[in-house]
C-alpha positions, 0 to 999 in steps of 0.5 A, a space after each residue: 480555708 473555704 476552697 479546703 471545704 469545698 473540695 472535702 465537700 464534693 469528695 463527701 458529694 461523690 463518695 455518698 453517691 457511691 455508697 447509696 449506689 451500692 447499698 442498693 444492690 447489696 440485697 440483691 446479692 448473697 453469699 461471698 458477693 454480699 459480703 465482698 459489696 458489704 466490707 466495700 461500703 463499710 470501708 466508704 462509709 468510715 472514709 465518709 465520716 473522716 471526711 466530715 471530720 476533717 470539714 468540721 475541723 475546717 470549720 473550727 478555723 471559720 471566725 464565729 461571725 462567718 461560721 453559721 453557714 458552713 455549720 448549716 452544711 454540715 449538719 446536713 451532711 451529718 443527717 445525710 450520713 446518719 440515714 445513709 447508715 441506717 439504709 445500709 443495716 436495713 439493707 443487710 438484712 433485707 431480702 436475700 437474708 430472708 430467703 437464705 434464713 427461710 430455706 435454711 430453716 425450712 431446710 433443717 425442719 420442713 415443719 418450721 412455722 411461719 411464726 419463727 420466721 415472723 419472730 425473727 423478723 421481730 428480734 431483728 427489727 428490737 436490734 435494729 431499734 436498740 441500735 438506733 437508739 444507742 446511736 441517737 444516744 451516741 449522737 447527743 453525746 457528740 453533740 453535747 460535746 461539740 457544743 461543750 468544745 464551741 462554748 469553751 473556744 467561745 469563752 477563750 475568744 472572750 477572755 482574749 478579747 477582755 484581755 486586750 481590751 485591759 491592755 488598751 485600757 492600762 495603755 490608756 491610763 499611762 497615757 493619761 497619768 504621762 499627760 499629767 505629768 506634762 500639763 503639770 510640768 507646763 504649769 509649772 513652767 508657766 507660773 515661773 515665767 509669769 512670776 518672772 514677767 510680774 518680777 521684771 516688771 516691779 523692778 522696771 517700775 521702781 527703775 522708772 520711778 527713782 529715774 523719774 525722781 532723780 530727774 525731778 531733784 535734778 530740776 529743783 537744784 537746777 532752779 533753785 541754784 543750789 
């Protein structure tokens, strides 16, 4: 299982380094260039995150006691992705857009002030802050989710393991009640042989006893010439 996550692992290594290449030249670009390089990195960076969604499956099969590791992986990978995200908006909207913006306003109106320019850098900069909220949003609510997901495997993995120990535990008193049964049986067993021996042994005192008195009249007749 861990050979699976190591190779998603170093797609994931190879495939961030591509996007961080490439989000790096996008604001040197403009027009049909800048839009061909933005579509490529959208593309890997939605393959980027099927990829962390696959080594968080993997990670899911870890039993709970080797698991700490692995998930310390992947939350940097997640932050790294996160940032990576955020370099890429920024880098959308960085020079070549505010150049392309600026001629064109100069273009249409020569006397457009600066101000226009600076409020638009403003909205822009709301929007970008709007939208990084709502993914922090997005993210706690993932989180929250995941976590809901770990307790209740948790919580099955309790139950399992309450269930097996009631099965070891019935197991444990049919033994117990068959072992009853058999010291009982035994017991029984030996009360009757003892009673028996005690039985014998009456009877062979009596035996002795009426031999021993026939011997004795024996004698008395023998002498007294009866």
């Amino acid at each position: 299982m861990s050979s699976d996550f190591e190779v998603y692992e170093q797609d994931f290594g190879t495939l961030t380094a591509e996007i961080t290449n490439k989000v790096g030249r996008i604001p040197k670009l403009s027009g049909d260039d800048k839009k061909c390089m933005v579509a490529n990195v959208e593309k890997q960076m939605e393959e980027a995150r099927e990829l962390l969604e696959q080594m968080d499956l993997e990670i899911r099969e870890i039993p709970l006691q080797s698991r700490g590791l692995f998930s310390t992986r992947m939350k940097s990978y997640k932050q790294e992705l996160e940032k990576l995200d955020k370099d890429f908006k920024r880098s959308r909207i960085a020079y070549s857009d505010e150049v392309n913006l600026r001629n064109e306003l100069l273009g249409e109106d020569g006397n457009t002030s600066e101000n226009q320019l600076i409020k638009l850098r403003e909205e822009r900069a709301c929007l970008l802050d709007n939208t990084e909220r709502l993914e922090r949003s997005t993210r706690r609510l993932e989180a929250g989710y995941q976590l809901t997901v770990e307790t209740e495997q948790i919580g099955q993995e309790i139950l399992e393991n309450l269930h097996h120990d009631k099965e070891k535990i019935q197991r444990a008193r049919e033994r117990l009640r068959e072992t009853d049964t058999n010291l009982g049986k035994s017991s029984r067993i030996l009360t009757g042989m003892l009673r028996r021996i005690i039985q014998n042994r009456i009877l062979m005192f009596i035996l002795g006893a009426i031999i021993l008195l026939t011997i004795v009249l024996a004698i008395y007749f023998a002498v007294t010439g009866h």
